[in-house]
C-alpha positions as CSV (number, residue, x, y, z in Angstrom):
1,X,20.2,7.1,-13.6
2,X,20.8,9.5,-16.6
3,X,22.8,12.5,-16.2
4,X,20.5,15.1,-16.0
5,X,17.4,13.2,-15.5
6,X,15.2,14.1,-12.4
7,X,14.5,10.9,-9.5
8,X,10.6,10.1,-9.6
9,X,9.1,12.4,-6.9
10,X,7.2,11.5,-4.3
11,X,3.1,11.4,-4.4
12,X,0.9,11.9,-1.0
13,X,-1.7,9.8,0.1
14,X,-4.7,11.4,-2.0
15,X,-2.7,11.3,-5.6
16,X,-1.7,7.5,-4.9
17,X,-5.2,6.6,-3.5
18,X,-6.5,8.3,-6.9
19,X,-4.2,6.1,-9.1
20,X,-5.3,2.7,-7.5
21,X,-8.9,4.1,-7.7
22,X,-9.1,3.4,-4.3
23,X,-10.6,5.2,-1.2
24,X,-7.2,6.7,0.9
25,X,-8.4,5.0,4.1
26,X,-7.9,1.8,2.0
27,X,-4.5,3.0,0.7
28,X,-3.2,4.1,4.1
29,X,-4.1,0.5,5.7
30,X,-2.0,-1.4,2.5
31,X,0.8,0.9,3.4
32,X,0.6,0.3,7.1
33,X,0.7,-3.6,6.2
34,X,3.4,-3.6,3.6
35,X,1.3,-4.8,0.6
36,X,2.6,-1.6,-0.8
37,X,5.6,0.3,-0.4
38,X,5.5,3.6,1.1
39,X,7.6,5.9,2.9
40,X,7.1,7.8,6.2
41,X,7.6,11.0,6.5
42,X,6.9,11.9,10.0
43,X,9.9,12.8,12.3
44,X,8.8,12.1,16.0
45,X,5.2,12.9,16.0
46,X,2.2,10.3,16.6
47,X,0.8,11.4,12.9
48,X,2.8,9.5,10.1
49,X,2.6,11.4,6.9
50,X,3.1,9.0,3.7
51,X,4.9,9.5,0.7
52,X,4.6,6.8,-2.5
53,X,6.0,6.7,-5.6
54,X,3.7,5.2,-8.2
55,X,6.1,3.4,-10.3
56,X,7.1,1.0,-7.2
57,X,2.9,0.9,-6.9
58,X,2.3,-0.1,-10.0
59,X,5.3,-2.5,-9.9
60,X,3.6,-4.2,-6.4
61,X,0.4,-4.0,-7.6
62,X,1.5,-5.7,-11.1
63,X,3.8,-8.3,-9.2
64,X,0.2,-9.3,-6.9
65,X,-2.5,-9.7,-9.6
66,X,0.1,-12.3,-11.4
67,X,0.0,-14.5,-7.9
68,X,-2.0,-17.6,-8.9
69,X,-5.4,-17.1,-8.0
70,X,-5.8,-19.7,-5.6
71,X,-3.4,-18.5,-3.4
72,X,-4.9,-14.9,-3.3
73,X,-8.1,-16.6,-2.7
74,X,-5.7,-18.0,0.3
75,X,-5.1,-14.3,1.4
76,X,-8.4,-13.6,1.3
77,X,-9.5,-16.2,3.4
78,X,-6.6,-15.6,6.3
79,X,-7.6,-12.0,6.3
80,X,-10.9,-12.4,6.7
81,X,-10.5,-15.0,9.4
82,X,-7.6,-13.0,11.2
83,X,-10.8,-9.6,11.1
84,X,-13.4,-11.6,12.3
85,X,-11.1,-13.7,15.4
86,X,-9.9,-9.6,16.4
87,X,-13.8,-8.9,16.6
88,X,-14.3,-11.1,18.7
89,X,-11.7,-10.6,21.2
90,X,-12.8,-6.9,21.6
């Protein structure tokens, strides 16, 4: 880091939801699953508050859309099986 220049600070939910153009439910179930890195801020309680920083977004977000597209087609495909075998087991 340069002398004198300020560390990247840390964005809430809302502001990094609002740079993906995404809804924050969506953004807070990525970070949950590690498809994009996030920090928690909680200490102790149930209630995790978290914190992103949207250069490492971007970065991850960047890094994913230049997977080949048959393996995110892949992805897709696992998820949507892995949502619909939890259905049915509730």
């Amino acid at each position: 880091m340069n002398a004198g220049a300020q560390p990247e600070p840390f964005v809430d939910a809302e502001c990094a939801a609002r740079f993906l153009a995404i809804e924050r439910r969506q953004l807070l179930a990525m970070a949950r699953s590690g498809a994009i890195p996030a920090y928690s801020a909680s200490l102790g309680s149930r209630r995790r508050m978290w914190r992103f920083r949207l250069s490492e977004i971007a970065d991850a977000m960047s890094k994913r859309l230049k997977k080949p597209v048959g393996l995110i087609e892949d992805d897709m495909d696992n998820r949507s099986r892995q949502s619909r075998s939890s259905r049915k087991g509730s």
